[in-house]
C-alpha positions as CSV (number, residue, x, y, z in Angstrom):
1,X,0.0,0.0,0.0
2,X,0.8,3.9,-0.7
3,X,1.6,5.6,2.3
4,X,0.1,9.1,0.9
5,X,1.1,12.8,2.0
6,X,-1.4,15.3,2.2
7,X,-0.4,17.0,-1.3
8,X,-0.5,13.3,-2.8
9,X,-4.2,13.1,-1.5
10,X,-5.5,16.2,-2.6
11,X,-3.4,15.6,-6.2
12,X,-5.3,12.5,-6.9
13,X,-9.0,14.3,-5.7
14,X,-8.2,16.7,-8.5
15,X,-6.9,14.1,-11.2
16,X,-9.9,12.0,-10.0
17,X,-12.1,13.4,-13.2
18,X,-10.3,11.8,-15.4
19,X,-9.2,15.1,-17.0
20,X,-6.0,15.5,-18.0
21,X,-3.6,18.5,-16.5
22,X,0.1,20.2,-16.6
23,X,2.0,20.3,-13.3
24,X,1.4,24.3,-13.4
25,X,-2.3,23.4,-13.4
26,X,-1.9,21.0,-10.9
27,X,0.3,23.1,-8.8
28,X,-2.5,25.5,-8.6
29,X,-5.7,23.5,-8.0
30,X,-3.9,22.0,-4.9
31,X,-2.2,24.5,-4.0
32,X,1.4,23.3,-4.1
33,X,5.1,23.9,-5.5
34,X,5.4,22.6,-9.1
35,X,8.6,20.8,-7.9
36,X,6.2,18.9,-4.9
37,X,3.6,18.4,-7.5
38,X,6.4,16.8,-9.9
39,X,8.0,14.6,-7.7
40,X,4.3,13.0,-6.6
41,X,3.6,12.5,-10.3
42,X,7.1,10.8,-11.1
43,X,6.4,8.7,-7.8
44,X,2.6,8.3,-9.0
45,X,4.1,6.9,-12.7
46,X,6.6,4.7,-10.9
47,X,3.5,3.0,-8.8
48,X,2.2,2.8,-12.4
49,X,-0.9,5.1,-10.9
50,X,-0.6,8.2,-13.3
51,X,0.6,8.8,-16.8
52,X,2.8,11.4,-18.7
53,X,1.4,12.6,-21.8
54,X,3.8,14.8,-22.7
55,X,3.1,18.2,-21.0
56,X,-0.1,17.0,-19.2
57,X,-0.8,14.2,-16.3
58,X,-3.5,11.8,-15.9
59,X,-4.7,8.8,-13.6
60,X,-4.4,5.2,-15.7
């Protein structure tokens, strides 16, 4: 199991739509760094939970 931060839960509420988004996007709805919001998603695409698609992010 995911141990999940507070930014990580609040990430995946907002990528929850299924819409995709950029990090700055991201950043903003969670109100976050873009470098915290990065290193959740490269975590995220390691767990093989979210996926890069180039400039935007979305849950697999």
């Amino acid at each position: 199991m995911i141990k999940r931060s507070i930014v990580m839960e609040e990430l995946l509420d907002v990528l929850d739509d299924g819409d995709e988004r950029t990090v700055e996007m991201l950043a903003y709805e969670t109100n976050s760094t873009r470098i915290d919001i990065k290193k959740q998603l490269e975590f995220l695409e390691r767990m093989g939970v979210t996926r890069n698609m180039g400039e935007m992010w979305k849950v697999v």
